[in-house]
C-alpha positions as CSV (number, residue, x, y, z in Angstrom):
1,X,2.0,-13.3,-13.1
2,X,2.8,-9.8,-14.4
3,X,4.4,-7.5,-11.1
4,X,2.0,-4.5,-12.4
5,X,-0.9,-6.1,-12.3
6,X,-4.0,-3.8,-9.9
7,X,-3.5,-6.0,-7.1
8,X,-0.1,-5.1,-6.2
9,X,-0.8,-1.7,-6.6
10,X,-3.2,-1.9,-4.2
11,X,-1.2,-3.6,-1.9
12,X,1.0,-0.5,-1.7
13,X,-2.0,1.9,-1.1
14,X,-2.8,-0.8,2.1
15,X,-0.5,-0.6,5.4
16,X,2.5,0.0,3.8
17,X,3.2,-3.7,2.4
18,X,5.6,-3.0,-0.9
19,X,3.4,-2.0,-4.2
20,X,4.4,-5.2,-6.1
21,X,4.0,-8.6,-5.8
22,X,6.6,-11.1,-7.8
23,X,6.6,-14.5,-9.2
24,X,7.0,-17.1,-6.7
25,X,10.0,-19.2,-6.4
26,X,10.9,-22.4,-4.3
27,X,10.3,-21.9,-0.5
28,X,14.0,-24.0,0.0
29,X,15.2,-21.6,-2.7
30,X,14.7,-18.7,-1.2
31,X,17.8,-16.2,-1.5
32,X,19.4,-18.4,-4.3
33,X,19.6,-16.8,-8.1
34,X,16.1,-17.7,-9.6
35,X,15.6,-17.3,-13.8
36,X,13.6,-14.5,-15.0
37,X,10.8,-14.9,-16.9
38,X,9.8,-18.2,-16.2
39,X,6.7,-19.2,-14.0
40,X,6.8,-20.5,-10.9
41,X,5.9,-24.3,-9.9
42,X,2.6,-24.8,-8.0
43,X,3.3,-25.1,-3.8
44,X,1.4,-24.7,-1.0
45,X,2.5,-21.8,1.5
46,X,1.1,-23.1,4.0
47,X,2.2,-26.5,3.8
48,X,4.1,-27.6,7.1
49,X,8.1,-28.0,6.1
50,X,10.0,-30.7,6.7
51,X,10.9,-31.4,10.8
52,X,14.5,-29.7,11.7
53,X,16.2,-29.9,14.9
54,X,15.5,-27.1,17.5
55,X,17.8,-24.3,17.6
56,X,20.7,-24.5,20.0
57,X,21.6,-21.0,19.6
58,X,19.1,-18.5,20.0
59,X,20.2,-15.7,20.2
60,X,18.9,-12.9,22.7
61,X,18.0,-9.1,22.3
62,X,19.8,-6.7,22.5
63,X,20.3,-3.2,22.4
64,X,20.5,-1.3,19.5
65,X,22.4,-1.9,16.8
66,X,21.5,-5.1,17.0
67,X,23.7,-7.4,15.5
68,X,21.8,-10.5,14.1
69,X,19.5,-8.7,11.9
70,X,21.4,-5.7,11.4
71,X,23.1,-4.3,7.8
72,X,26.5,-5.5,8.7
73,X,25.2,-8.9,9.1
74,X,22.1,-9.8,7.4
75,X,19.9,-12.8,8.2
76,X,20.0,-16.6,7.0
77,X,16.3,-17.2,5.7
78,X,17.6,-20.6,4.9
79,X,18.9,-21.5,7.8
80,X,16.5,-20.3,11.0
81,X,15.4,-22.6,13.3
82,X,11.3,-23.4,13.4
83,X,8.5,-22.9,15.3
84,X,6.8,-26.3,17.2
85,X,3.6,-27.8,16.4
86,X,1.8,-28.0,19.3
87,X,-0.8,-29.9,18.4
88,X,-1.9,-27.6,15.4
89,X,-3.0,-25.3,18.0
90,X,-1.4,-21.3,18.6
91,X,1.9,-20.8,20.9
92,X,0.0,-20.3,24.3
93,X,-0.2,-16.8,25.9
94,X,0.5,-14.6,23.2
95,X,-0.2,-11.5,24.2
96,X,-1.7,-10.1,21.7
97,X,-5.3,-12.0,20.6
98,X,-4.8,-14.9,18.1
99,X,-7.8,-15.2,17.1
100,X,-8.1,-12.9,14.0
101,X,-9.0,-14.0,11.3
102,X,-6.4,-15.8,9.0
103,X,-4.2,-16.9,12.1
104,X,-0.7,-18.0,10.1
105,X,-1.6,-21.3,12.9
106,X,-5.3,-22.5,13.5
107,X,-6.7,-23.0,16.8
108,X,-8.0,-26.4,17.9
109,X,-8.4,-26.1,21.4
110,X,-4.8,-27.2,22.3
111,X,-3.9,-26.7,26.0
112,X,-0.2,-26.5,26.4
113,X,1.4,-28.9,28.4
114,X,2.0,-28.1,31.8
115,X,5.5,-25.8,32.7
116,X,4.9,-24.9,28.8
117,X,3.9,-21.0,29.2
118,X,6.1,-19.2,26.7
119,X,7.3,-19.7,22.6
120,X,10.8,-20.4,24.1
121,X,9.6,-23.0,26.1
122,X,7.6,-24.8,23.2
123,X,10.4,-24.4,20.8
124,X,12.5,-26.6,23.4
125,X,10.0,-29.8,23.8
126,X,8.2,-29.6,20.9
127,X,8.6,-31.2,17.4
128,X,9.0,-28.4,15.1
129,X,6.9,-27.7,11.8
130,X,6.9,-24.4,11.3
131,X,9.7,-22.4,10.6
132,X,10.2,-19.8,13.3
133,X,12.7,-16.5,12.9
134,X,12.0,-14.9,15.7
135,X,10.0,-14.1,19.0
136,X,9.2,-10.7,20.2
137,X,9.0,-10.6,24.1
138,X,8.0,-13.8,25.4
139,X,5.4,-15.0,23.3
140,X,5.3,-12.8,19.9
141,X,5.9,-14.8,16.7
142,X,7.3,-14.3,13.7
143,X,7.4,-17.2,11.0
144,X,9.6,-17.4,8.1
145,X,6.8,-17.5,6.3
146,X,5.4,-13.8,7.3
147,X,9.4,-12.5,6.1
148,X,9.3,-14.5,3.1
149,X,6.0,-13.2,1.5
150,X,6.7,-9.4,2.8
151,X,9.4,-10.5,0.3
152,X,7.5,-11.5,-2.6
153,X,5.7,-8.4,-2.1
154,X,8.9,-6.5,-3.7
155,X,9.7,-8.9,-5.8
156,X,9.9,-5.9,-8.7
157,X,13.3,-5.4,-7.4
158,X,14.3,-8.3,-8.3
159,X,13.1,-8.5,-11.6
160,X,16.3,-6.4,-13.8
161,X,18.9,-8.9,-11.6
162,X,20.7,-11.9,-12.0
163,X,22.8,-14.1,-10.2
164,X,24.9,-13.0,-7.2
165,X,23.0,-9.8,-7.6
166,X,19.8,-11.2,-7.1
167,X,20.9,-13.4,-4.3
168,X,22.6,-10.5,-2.2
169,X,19.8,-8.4,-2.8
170,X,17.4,-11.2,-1.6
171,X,18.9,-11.4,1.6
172,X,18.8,-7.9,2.0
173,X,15.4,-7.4,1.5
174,X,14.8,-10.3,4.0
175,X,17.0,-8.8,6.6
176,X,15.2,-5.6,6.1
177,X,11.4,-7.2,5.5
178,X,12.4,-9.1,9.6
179,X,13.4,-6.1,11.1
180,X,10.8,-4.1,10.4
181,X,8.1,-7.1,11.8
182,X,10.0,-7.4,14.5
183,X,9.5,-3.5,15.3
184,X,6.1,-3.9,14.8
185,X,5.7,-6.7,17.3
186,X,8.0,-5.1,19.5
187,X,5.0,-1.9,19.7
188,X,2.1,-4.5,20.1
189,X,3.9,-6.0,22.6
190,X,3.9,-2.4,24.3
191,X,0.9,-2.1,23.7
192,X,-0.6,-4.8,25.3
193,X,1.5,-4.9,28.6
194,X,1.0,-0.9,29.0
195,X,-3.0,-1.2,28.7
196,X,-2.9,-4.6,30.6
197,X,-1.0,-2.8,33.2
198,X,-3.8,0.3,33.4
199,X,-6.4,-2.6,33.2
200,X,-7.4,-1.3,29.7
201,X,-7.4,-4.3,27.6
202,X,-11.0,-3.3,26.3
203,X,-9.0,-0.9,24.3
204,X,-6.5,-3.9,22.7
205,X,-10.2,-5.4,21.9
206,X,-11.2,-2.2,20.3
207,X,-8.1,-1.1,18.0
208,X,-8.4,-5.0,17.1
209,X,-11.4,-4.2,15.6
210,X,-10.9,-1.2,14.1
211,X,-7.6,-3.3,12.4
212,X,-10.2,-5.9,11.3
213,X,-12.7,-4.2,9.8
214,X,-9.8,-1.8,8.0
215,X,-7.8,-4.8,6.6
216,X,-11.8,-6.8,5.8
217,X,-12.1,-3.6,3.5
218,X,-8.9,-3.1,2.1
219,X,-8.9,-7.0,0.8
220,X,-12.6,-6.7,-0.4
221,X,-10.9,-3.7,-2.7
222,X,-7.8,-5.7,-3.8
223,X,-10.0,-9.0,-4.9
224,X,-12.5,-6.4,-6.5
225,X,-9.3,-4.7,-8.4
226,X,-8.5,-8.5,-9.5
227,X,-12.0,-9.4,-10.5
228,X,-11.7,-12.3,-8.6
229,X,-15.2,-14.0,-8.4
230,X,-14.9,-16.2,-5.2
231,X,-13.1,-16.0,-2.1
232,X,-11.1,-19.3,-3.4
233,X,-10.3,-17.7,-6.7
234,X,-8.8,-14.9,-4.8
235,X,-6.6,-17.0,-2.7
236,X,-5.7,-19.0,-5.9
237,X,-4.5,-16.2,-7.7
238,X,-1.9,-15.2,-4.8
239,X,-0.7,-18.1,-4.2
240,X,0.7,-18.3,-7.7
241,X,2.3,-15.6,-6.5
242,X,3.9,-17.3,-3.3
243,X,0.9,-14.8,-1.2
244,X,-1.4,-16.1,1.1
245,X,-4.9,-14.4,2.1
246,X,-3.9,-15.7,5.9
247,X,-0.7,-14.0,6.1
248,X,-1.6,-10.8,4.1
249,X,-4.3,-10.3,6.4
250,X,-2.0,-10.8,9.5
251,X,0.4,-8.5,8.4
252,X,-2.1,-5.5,7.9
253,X,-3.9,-6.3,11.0
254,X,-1.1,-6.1,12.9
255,X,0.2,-3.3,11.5
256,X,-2.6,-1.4,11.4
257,X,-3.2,-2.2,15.0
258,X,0.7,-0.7,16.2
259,X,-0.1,2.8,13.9
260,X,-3.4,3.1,16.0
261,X,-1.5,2.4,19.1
262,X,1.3,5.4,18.4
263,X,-1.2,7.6,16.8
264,X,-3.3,7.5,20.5
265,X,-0.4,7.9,22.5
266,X,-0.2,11.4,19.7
267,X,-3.5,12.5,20.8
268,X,-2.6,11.6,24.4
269,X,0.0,14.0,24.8
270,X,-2.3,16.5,22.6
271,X,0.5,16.8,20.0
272,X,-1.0,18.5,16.9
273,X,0.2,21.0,14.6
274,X,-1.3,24.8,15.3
275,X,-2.1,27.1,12.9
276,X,1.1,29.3,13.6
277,X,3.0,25.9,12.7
278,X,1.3,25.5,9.4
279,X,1.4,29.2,8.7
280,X,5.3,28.9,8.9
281,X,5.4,25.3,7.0
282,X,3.6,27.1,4.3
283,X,5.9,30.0,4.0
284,X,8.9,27.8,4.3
285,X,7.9,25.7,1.7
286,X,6.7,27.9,-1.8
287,X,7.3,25.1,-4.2
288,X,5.1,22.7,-2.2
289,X,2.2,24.7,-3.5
290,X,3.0,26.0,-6.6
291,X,-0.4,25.5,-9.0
292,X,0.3,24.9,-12.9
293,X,-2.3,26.4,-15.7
294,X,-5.2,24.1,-15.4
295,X,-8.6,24.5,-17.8
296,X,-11.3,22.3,-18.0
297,X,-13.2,22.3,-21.6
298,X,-15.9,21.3,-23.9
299,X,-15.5,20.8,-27.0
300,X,-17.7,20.4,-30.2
301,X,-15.9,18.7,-33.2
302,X,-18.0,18.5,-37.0
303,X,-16.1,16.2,-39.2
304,X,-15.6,18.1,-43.0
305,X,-15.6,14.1,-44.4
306,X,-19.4,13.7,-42.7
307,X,-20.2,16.1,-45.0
308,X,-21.0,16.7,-49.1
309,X,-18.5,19.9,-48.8
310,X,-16.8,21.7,-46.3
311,X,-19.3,24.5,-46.2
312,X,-22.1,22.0,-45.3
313,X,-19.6,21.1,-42.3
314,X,-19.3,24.6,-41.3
315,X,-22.7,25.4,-41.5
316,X,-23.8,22.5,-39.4
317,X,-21.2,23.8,-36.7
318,X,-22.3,27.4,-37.0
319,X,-26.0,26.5,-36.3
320,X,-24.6,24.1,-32.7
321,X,-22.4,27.4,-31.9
322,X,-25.8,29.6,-32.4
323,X,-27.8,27.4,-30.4
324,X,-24.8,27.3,-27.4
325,X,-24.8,31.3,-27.7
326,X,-28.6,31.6,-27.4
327,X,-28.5,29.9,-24.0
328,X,-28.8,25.8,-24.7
329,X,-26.5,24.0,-22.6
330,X,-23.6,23.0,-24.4
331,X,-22.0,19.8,-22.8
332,X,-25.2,18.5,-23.8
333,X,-25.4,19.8,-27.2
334,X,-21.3,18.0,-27.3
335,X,-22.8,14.8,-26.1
336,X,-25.9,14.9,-28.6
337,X,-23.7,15.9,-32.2
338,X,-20.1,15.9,-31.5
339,X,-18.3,14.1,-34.2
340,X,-15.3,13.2,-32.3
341,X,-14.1,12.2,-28.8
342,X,-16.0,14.5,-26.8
343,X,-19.0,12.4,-27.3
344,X,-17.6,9.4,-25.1
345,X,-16.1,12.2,-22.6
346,X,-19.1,13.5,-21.8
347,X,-18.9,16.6,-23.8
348,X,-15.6,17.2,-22.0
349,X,-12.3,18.0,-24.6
350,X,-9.2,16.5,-23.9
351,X,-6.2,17.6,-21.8
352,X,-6.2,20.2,-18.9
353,X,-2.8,21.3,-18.6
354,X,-0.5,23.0,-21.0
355,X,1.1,21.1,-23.8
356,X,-1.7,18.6,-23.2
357,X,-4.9,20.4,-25.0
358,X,-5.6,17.9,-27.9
359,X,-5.8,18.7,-30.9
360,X,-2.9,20.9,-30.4
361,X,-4.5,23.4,-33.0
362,X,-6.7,24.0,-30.3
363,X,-4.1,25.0,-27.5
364,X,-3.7,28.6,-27.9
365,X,-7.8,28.9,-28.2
366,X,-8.8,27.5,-25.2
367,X,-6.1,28.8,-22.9
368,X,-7.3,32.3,-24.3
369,X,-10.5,32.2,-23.1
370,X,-12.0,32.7,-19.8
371,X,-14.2,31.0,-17.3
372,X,-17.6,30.8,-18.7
373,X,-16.6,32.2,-21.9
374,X,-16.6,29.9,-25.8
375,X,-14.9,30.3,-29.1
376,X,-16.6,30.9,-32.6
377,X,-16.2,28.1,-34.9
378,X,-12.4,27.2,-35.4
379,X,-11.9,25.2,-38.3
380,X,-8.7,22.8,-38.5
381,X,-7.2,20.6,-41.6
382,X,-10.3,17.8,-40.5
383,X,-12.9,19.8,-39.7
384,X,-14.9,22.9,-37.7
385,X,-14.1,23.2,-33.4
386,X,-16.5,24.8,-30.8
387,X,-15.0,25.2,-27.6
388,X,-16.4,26.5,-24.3
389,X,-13.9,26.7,-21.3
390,X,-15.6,25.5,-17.5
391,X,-12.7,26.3,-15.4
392,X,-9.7,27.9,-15.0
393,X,-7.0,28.1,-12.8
394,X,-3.8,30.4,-13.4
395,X,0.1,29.4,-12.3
396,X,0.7,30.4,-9.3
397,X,1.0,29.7,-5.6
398,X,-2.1,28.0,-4.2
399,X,-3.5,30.3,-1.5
400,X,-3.3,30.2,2.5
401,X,-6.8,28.4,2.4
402,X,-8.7,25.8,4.4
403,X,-7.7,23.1,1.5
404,X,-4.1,23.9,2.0
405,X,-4.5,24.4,5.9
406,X,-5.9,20.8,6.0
407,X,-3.0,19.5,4.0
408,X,-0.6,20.9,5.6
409,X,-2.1,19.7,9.0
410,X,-2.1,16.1,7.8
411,X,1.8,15.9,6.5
412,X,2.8,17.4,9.8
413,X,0.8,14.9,11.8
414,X,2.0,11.9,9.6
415,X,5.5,13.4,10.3
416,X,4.9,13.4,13.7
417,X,3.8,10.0,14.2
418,X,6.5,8.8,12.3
419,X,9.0,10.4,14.5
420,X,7.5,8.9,17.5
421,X,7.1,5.4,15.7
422,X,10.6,5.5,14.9
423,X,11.4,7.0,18.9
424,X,9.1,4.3,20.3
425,X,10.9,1.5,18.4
426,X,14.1,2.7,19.4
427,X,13.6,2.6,23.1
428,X,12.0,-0.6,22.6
429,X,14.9,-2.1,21.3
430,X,17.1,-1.5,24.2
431,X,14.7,-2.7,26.5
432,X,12.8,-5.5,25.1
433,X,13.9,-9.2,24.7
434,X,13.8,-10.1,21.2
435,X,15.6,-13.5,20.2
436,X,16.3,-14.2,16.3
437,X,16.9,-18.3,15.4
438,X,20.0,-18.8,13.2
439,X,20.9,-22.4,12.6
């Protein structure tokens, strides 16, 4: 399926999943060299893989850098250990709720076994089914499954390499793909044991929803944009893509869930930008707000080959110009006898910026004229031009003005919660227990 396709894009515009999704490959084939331009075989995602021994080697967190899943050394997505069925049902006790929708494991009222309480414990008795990667404090999961589609979300970056290329850059992009879900659980992790601790958890119930109804919207957009019919067609088409509606819908829930938790804890220690601060990000930054010639246009086109001779042609646009002159509105005198495009644009010419006015015999005309103001009849090698110009905005930079105000305000806050995301996850590294499986 074609990497550009609407979907994809959308999937960038959602919680900051990649823009692209790629052709799906063999689940056992996952960082091997895979041919280009050849579809994938029909598999199921979610299918259960084969049973493999528990891990012997898990290997704890620890402070930052760390190792496992760092650059230096990145991870084995063929060779992690897996996560145990326990009777089909969710790893008790996670601390975050497990029952939105899509869970990557379904619950069917399994009660653990008794001294099972934790992930780590389960992974030790249980026979495994699922691959696991990791586990974020004691009971956060993360599946191979999760990394391996965050993957296939990038999978453009793929596409112009071959061979040991590909398969380095594969395993770089899962390395980078399980690092950042493991940050992200590390912060709903966090999350939950701060606001359990203040006997808050109303609030986890409440950002859950808010992440809910977000990522409900967000996929009703993306199946729209793929003029999928059915909830089933949807979920066809991504899994021909190695995507699953389940995990897509994890992976924006949860992360839309840890960006609501850091942007509170913002507007908990009433961190926003001033207008002193934006005054000075404004002057320090010109360029930012530099505003190119714009004009928008209507334009009236009589075709001379409509016409017995050209002076019919003229005269037929001479008598639109009169009526435009004497007070009739002109777009819709455009949409009513315009002979060329303008007719399907609304009355509306084409182009708004410089270089872009077309026909370019008409470029110098309508940047001459002002706001409110139209031509006479221009005539051109295939016919006779009204224009009339709607607005018009010169170079220059954009002024100090609640539009800019508001922008600036907004960049400033996103840096800001960006810095304390990245601040958050760093102490949260040195201090929380994260364990990644390597065979």
């Amino acid at each position: 399926m074609d990497a550009a396709n609407p979907l994809c894009r959308c999937l960038l515009l959602a919680v900051g999943l990649a823009a692209v999704m790629g052709c799906q490959t063999d689940r056992a084939d996952l960082i091997a060299p895979i041919p280009r331009g050849q579809m994938p075989q029909p598999v199921d995602p979610l299918a259960p893989v084969a049973p493999l021994a528990p891990p012997s080697n898990p290997v704890a967190g620890s402070p930052v850098p760390y190792t496992p899943i760092g650059p230096a050394a990145p991870a084995k997505p063929d060779g992690v250990s897996v996560v145990p069925e326990l009777g089909s049902g969710p790893v008790a006790g996670s601390p975050v709720p497990t029952d939105l929708k899509g869970p990557l494991v379904q619950k069917t009222g399994f009660t653990a076994p008794k001294g099972i309480t934790t992930a780590a414990d389960a992974l030790r008795v249980s026979v495994p089914r699922i691959k696991v990667v990791a586990i974020v404090g004691a009971n956060n999961v993360i599946t191979d499954q999760e990394v391996a589609e965050g993957v296939y979300q990038q999978y453009h970056q793929l596409a112009t390499l071959d061979g040991h290329a590909r398969s380095a850059r594969q395993k770089e992009m899962y390395t980078i793909v399980l690092r950042k879900t493991i940050e992200r659980e590390l912060i709903l992790d966090e999350m939950y044991a701060k606001l359990k601790k203040a006997n808050k958890l109303n609030i986890v119930e409440e950002i859950k929803e808010f992440a809910t109804q977000a990522a409900d919207r967000q996929l009703r957009a993306f199946r729209t944009a793929e003029g999928a019919k059915s909830e089933d067609e949807f979920a066809a088409i991504l899994r021909t893509q190695g995507l699953t509606v389940q995990v897509i819908r994890r992976q924006m829930e949860r992360q839309l869930m840890a960006e609501q938790y850091v942007s509170s804890a913002l507007k908990e220690k009433g961190r926003r930008a001033g207008l002193a601060e934006i005054r000075d990000y404004y002057d320090k930054h010109p360029t930012e707000f530099q505003a190119p010639d714009r004009v928008k246009w209507q334009h009236l086109f009589i075709a001379t080959k409509n016409y017995a001779t050209p002076r019919a042609a003229y005269d037929r646009a001479a008598a639109l110009w009169q009526q435009a002159a004497n007070g009739a509105d002109f777009g819709a005198i455009a949409v009513q006898f315009d002979e060329g495009f303008a007719k399907q644009q609304k009355g509306f010419g084409t182009g708004e910026k410089r270089k872009e006015i077309q026909p370019a015999d008409l470029e110098d005309t309508v940047w001459a004229i002002k706001a409110g103001q139209s031509s006479g009849v221009i005539q051109t090698p295939t016919g006779y031009h009204v224009v009339k110009v709607v607005e018009r905005d010169y170079a220059g930079v954009q002024p100090f003005d609640a539009a800019v105000q508001n922008k600036i305000r907004e960049k400033l806050s996103r840096a800001s919660m960006e810095t304390e995301y990245k601040k958050l996850v760093e102490e949260l590294w040195r201090k929380g227990v994260v364990q990644v499986f390597e065979q």
